[in-house]
C-alpha positions as CSV (number, residue, x, y, z in Angstrom):
1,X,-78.9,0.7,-85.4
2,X,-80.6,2.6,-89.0
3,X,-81.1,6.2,-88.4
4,X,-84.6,6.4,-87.3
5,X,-87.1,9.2,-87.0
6,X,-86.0,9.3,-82.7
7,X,-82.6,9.9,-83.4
8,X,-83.4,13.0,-85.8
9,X,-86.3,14.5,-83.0
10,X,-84.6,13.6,-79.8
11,X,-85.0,15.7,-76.2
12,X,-82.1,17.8,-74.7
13,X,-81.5,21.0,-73.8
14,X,-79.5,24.0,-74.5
15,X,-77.8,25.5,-76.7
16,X,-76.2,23.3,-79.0
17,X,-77.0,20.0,-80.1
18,X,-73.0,18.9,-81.2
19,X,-71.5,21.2,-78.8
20,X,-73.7,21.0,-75.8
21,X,-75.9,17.3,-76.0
22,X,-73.3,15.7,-78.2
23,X,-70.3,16.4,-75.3
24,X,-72.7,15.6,-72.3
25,X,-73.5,12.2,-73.9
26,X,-69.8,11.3,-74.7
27,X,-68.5,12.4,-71.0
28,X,-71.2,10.2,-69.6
29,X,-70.6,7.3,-71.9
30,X,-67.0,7.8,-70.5
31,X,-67.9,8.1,-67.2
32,X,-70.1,4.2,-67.7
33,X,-66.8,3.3,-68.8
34,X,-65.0,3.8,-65.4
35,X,-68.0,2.7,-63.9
36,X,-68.7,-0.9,-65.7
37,X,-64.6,-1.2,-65.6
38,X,-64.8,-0.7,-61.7
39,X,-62.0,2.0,-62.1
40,X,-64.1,4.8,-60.2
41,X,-62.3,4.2,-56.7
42,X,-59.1,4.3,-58.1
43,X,-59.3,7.5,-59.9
44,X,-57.2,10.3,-58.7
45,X,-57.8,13.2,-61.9
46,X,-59.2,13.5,-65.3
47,X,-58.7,15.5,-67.8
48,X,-60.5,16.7,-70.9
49,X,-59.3,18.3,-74.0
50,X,-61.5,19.8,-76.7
51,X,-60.6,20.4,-80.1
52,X,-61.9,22.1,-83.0
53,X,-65.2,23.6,-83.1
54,X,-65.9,22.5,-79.4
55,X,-63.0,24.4,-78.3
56,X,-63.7,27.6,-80.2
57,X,-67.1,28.1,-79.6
58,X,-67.4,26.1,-76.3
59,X,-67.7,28.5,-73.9
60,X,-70.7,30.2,-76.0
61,X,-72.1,26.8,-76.2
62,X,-71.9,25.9,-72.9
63,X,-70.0,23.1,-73.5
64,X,-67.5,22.7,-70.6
65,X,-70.1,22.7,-68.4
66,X,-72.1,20.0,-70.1
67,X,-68.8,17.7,-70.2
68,X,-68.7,18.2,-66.6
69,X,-72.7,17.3,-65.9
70,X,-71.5,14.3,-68.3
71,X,-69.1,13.4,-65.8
72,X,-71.4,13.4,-63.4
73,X,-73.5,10.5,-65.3
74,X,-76.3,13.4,-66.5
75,X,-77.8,12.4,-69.8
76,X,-79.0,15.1,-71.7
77,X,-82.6,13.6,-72.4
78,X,-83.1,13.6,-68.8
79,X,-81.9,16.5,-67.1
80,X,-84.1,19.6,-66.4
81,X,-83.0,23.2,-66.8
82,X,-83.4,23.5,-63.0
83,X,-80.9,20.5,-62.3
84,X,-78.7,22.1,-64.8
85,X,-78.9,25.5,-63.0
86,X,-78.6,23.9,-59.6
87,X,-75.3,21.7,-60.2
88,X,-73.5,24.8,-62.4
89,X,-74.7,27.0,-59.0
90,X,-72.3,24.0,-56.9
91,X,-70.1,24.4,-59.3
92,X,-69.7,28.0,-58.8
93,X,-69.7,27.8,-55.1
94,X,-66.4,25.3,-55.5
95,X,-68.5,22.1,-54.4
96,X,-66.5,19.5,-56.4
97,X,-67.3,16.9,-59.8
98,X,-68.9,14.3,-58.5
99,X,-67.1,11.6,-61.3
100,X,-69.9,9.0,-62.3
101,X,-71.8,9.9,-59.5
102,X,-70.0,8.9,-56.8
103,X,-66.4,10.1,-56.8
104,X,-65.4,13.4,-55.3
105,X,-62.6,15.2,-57.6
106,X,-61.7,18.7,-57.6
107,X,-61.8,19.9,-61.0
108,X,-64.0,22.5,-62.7
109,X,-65.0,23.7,-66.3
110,X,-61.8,25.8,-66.0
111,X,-59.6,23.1,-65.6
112,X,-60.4,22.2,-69.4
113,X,-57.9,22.5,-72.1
114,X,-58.7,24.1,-75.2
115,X,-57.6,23.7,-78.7
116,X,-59.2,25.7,-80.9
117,X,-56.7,25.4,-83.7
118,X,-56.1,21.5,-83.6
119,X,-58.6,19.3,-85.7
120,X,-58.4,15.8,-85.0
121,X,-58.4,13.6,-87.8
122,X,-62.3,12.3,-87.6
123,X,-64.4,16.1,-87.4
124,X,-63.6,18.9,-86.0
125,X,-65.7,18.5,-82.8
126,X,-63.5,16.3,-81.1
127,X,-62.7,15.7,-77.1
128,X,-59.9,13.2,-75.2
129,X,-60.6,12.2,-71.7
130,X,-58.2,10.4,-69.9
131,X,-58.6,9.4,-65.9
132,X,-54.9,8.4,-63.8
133,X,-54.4,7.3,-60.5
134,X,-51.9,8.5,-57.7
135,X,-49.1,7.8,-59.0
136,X,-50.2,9.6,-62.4
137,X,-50.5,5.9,-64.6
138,X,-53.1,6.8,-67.3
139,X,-56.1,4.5,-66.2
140,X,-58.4,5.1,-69.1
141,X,-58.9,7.1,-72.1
142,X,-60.6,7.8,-74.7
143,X,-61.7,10.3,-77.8
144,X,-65.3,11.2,-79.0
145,X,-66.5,13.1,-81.6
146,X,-69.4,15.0,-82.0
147,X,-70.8,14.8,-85.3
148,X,-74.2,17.1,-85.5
149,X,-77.7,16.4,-84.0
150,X,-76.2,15.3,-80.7
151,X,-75.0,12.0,-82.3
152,X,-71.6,10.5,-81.4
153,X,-69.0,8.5,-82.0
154,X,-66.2,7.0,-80.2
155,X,-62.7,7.0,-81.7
156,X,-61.6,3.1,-82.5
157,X,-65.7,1.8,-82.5
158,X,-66.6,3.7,-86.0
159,X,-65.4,0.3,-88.1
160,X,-68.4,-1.5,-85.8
161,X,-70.4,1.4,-85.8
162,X,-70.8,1.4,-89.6
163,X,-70.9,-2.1,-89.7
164,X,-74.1,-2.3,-87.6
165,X,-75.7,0.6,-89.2
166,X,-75.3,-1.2,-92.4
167,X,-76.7,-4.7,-91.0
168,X,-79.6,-3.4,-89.2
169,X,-80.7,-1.9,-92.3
170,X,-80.8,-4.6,-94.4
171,X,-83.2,-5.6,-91.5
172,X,-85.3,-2.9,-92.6
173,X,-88.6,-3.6,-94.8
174,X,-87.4,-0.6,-96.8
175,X,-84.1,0.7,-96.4
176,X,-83.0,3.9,-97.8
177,X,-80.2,5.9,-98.4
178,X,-80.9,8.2,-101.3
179,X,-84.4,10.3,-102.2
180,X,-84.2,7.6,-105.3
181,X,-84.4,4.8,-103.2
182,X,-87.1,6.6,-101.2
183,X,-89.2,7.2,-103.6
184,X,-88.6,3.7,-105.4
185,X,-90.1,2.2,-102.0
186,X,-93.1,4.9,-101.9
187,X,-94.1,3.4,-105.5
188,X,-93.4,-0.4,-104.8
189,X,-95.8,0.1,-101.4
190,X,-98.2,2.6,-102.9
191,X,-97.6,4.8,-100.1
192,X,-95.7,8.2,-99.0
193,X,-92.8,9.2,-97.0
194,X,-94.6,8.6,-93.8
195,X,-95.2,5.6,-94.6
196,X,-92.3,4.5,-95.5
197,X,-90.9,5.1,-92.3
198,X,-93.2,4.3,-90.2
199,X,-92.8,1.0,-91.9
200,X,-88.9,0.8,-90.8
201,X,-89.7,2.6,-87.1
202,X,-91.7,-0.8,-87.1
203,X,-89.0,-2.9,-86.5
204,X,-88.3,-1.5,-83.3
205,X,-91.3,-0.2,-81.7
206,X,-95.4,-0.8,-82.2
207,X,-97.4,1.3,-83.7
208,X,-98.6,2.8,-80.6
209,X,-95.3,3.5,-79.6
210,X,-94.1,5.4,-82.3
211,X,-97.4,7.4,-82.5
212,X,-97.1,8.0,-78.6
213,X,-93.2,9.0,-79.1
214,X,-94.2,11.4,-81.6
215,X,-96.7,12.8,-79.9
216,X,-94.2,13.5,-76.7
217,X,-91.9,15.2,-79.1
218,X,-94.9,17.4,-80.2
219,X,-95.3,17.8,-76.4
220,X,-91.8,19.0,-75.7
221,X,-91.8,21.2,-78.4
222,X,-95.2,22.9,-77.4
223,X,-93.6,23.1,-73.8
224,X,-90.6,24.7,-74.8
225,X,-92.4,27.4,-76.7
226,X,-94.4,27.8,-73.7
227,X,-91.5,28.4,-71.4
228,X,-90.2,30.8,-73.8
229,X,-93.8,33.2,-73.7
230,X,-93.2,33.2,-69.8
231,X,-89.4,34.6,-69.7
232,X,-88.6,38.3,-70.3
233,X,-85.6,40.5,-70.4
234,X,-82.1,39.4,-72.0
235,X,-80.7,36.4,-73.2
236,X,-77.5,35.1,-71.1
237,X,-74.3,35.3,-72.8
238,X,-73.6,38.9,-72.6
239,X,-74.7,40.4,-76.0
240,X,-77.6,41.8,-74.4
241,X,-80.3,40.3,-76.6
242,X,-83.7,41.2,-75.7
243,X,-86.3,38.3,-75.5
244,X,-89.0,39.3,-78.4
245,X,-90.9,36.4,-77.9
246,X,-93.5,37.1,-74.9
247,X,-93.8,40.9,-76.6
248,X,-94.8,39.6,-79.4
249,X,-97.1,37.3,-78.4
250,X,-99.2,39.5,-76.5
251,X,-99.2,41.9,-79.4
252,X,-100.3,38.7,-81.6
253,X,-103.2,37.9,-79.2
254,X,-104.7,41.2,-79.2
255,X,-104.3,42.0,-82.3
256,X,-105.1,38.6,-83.7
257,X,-107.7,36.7,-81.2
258,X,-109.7,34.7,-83.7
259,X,-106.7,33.6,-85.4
260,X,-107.5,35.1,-89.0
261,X,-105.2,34.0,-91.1
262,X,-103.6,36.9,-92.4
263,X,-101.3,36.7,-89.5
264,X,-100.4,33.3,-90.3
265,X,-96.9,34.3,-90.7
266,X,-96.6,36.5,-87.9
267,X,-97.7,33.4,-85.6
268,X,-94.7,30.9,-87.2
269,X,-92.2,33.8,-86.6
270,X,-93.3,33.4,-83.2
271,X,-93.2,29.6,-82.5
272,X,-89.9,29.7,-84.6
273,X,-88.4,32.8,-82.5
274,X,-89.2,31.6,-78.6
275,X,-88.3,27.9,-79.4
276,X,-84.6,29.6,-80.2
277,X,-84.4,31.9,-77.4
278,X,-85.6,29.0,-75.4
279,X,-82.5,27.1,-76.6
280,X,-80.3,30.0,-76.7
281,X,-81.6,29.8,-72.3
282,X,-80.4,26.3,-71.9
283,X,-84.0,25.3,-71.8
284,X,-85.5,21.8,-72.3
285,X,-85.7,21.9,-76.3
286,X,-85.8,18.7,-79.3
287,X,-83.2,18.7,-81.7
288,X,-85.1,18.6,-85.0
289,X,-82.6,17.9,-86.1
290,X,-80.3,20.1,-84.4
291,X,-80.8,22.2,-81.5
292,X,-79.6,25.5,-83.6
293,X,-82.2,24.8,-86.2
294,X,-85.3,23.7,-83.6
295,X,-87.7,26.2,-84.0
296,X,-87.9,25.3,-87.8
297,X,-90.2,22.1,-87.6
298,X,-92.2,23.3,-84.6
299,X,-93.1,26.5,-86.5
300,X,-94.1,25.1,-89.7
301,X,-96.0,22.0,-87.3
302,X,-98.0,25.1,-86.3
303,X,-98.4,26.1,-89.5
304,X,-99.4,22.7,-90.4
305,X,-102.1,22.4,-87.6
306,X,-103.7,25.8,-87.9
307,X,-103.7,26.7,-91.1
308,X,-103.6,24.4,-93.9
309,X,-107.3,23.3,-94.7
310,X,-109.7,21.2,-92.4
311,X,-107.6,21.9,-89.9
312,X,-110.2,24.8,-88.7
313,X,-111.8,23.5,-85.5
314,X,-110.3,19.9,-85.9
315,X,-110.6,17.3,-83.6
316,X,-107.8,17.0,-81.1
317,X,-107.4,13.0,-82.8
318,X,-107.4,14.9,-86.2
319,X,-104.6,17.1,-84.8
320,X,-102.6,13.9,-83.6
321,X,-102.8,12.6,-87.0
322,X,-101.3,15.7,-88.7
323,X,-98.6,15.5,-86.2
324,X,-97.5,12.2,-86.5
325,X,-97.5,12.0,-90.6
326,X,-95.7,15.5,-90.9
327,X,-93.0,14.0,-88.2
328,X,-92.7,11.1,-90.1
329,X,-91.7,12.6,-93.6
330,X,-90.0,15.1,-92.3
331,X,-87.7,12.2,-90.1
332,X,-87.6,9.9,-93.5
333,X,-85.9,13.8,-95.0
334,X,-83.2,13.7,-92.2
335,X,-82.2,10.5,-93.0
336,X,-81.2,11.2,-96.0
337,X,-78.8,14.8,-94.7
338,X,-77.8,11.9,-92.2
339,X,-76.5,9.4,-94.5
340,X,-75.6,11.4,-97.4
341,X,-74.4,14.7,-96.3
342,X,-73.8,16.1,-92.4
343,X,-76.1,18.1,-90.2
344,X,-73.3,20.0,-88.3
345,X,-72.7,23.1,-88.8
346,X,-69.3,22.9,-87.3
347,X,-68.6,20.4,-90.8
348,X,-70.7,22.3,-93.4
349,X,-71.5,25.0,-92.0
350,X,-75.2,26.1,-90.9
351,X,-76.8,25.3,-94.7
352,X,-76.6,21.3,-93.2
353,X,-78.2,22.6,-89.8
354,X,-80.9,25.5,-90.3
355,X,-81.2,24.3,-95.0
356,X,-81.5,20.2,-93.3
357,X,-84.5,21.2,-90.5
358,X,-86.1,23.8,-93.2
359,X,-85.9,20.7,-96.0
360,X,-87.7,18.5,-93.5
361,X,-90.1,20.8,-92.6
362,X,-91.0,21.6,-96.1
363,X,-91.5,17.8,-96.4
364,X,-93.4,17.3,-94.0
365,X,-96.1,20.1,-94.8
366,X,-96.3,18.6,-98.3
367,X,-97.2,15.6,-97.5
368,X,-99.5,16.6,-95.0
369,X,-101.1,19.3,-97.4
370,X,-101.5,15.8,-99.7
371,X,-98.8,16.1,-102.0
372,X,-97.8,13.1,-103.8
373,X,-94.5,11.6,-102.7
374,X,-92.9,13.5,-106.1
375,X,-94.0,16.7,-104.5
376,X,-92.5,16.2,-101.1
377,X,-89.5,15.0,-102.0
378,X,-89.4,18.5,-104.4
379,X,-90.3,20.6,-101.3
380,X,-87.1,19.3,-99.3
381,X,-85.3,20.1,-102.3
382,X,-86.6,23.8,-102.9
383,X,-85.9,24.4,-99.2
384,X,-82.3,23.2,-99.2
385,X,-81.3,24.6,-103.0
386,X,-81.9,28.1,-101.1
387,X,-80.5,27.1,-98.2
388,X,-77.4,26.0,-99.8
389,X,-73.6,27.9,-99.0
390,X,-75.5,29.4,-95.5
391,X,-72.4,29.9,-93.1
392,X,-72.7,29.6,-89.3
393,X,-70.8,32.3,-87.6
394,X,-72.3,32.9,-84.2
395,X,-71.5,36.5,-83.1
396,X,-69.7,35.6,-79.5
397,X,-69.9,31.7,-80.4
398,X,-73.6,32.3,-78.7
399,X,-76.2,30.2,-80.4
400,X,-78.7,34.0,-80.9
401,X,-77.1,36.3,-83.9
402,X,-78.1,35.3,-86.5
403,X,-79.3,31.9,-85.5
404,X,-82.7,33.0,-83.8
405,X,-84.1,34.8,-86.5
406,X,-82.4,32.5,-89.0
407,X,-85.0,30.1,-88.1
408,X,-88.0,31.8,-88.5
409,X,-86.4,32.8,-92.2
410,X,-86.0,29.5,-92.6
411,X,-89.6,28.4,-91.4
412,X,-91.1,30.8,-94.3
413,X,-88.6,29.1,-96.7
414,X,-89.9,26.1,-95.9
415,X,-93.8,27.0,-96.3
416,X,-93.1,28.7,-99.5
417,X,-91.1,25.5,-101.0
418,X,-94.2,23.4,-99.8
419,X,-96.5,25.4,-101.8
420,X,-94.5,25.5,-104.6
421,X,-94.2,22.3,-105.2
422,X,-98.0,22.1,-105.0
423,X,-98.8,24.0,-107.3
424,X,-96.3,21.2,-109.6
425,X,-96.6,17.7,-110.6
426,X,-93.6,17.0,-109.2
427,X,-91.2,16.4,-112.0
428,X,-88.6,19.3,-111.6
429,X,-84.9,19.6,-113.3
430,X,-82.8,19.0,-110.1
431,X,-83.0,16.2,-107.6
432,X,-83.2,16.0,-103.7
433,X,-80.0,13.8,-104.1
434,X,-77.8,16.0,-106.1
435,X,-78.7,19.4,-103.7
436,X,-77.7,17.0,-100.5
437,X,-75.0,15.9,-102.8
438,X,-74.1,19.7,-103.1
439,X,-74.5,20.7,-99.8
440,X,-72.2,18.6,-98.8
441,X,-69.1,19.7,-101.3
442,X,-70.1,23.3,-100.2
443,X,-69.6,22.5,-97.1
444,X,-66.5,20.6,-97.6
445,X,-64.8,23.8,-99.7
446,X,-66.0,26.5,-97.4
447,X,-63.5,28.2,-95.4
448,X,-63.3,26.5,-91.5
449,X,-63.8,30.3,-90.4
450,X,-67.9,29.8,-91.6
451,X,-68.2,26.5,-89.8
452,X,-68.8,27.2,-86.1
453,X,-66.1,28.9,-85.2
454,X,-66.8,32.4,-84.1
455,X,-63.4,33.6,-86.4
456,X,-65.6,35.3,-89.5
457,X,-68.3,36.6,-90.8
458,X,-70.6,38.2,-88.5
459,X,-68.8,36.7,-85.2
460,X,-65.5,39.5,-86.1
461,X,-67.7,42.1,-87.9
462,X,-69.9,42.4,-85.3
463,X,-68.7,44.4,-81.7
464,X,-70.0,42.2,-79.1
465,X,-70.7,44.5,-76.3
């Protein structure tokens, strides 16, 4: 199916969208395979390799362990953090994969083989799994990759991928690749990027629906920010970062308890900052559009609902409706780093994770603050023109330095761009299309050491203990 505003906000957990949700949903798509081929019973051993990205940074990420829940048949918009802690506890304790459910194998995240120097042909998040009997006859296999955003795709089904991508949106009432074609539709309909979209999300769902599903991602996020304010002391991983998040929020709430709103940015650092350190947990997060870059929209939502004018002692409906359009413009935004560009930061580096959610987010505040569809669309492109040539080199491959606070920078970046384009007309020299356009050369020339791999930049200038 079309890229829809669901696919861009979708619930998983922790800590990595590509390298943690993306793995867990191709090892359970393998793991239906076996199932639906009725090959379970006759399995004997499997084996996983990881490649790339997933193999360099995979330990950091988590990612072993969320092939193996994978195995298992876990989806990752399912799962709680307590399930997760509770099967990597059996784990530990030498209790053994239980393939598709059902099967009893002995065969742990150790067991995985790494290649951290081989890049398939596809991306460089790749993964083989393979499954043999007995005798050792290879019973099934196949390769994945992970592609940003926790979106996948299966080696020899990308021809038919595209193919219905392509036919279900010429199903669309206004199908869109480009901010051009965007804002073509916006004028034909006489509406905005939310509308627009909503439009399209039409197809598939009522309207009722899509508000409800929206409203659940708002939920999600709320919780996860919430879980955040309750943890203290260090984040796992073994850099011994310090949670700031429930500090700082009881600083904010004495120091701030009528929310004035001179401490507006203060209070978005904060939403921006325990969503991350949530993540970086393995908590229950949405990737918006990534899991690396998921405090961005929530902080700048918060900004949204707070903040911005008549928003003072609004109705909880009046809330709802903030939430819903700002979700929609900022999904119609993803689309386009979707379909023109990448949103992994193991492929272009963290400019099309943290510059994509902060573009969105900007969107989505104009349009809420009642900028005409001109002015959105130059919000999303202030946000990403600054964004643009940002590397993603995770000190220890651990999704905290500098990605935590990189996303409460970001969340400012996006307010600002909102405001400045504003305080314009909307006519402005460079186009959302040619700074996605951009991005996505940048990302294709910069060195594979800046792309989520953990071998420059900060991640080898940085002492990790």
């Amino acid at each position: 199916m079309s890229v829809g505003v669901f696919d861009l906000f979708s619930v998983g957990i922790g800590p990595s969208s590509s390298h943690t949700v993306g793995p867990m949903r191709a090892a359970a798509a393998f793991a239906q395979e076996l199932s639906d081929q009725h090959l379970l019973e006759r399995i004997a051993a499997v084996r996983v390799d990881l490649y790339g990205s997933l193999a360099a940074t995979g330990r950091g990420h988590g990612t072993m362990t969320a092939v193996l829940l994978g195995l298992e048949g876990r989806e990752p918009e399912l799962i709680l953090p307590e399930e997760v802690d509770a099967r990597l506890a059996a784990f530990a304790a030498g209790e053994p994969l239980l393939l598709g459910g059902t099967v009893q194998l002995v065969y742990g995240a150790d067991d995985i083989i790494l290649h951290p120097l081989t890049i398939l042909p596809r991306h460089t998040n790749g993964m083989k799994l393979n499954v043999t009997d007995a005798s050792g006859a290879v019973l099934h296999e196949a390769t994945y990759f992970s592609v940003g955003g926790g979106f996948i795709i299966r080696e020899g089904a990308v021809d038919e991928a595209v193919a219905e991508l392509e036919s279900s949106k010429a199903l669309l009432p206004y199908p869109f690749r480009t901010a051009a074609e965007l804002l073509k539709h916006c004028a034909t309909a006489g509406g905005n990027f939310s509308d627009v979209m909503l439009a399209n999300e039409l197809m598939e769902r009522s309207e009722e629906q899509v508000r409800g599903g929206l409203l659940h991602i708002r939920d999600v996020m709320d919780q996860c920010k919430d879980a955040s304010l309750a943890r203290e002391g260090l984040l796992p991983g073994g850099l011994n970062v310090r949670r700031r998040a429930p500090a700082w929020h009881e600083r904010l709430r004495a120091e701030d308890p009528d929310r004035d709103p001179k401490f507006w940015q203060e209070w978005v650092n904060l939403v921006a900052l325990a969503v991350n350190e949530e993540n970086a947990s393995g908590g229950r997060v949405v990737t918006a559009p990534t899991n690396g870059a998921a405090g961005i929209i929530p902080a700048v939502m918060f900004y949204a609902t707070h903040y911005i004018d008549g928003m003072h002692n609004a109705s909880q409906e009046a809330i709802d409706a903030v939430v819903v359009k700002f979700l929609l413009a900022a999904g119609a935004v993803g689309v386009l780093y979707k379909e023109q560009a990448s949103i992994s930061g193991a492929e272009v580096g963290c400019q099309g994770e943290v510059g994509s959610a902060s573009s969105m987010a900007a969107a989505g505040l104009a349009e809420v603050m009642g900028g005409t569809p001109e002015q959105v669309e130059n919000a999303a492109e202030i946000a990403m023109e600054h964004n643009l040539g940002l590397t993603c080199d995770p000190i220890g491959g651990l999704v905290q330095i500098p990605c935590i606070e990189r996303n409460a920078i970001a969340a400012a970046k996006a307010i600002n761009a909102a405001k400045m384009a504003l305080w314009g007309d909307g006519q402005h020299r460079v186009s959302l299309d040619e700074v996605i356009v951009t991005m996505r050369e940048t990302g294709r020339d910069m060195s594979s050491k800046y792309k989520e791999t953990a071998m420059g930049g900060l991640a080898v200038n940085v002492v990790e203990c």
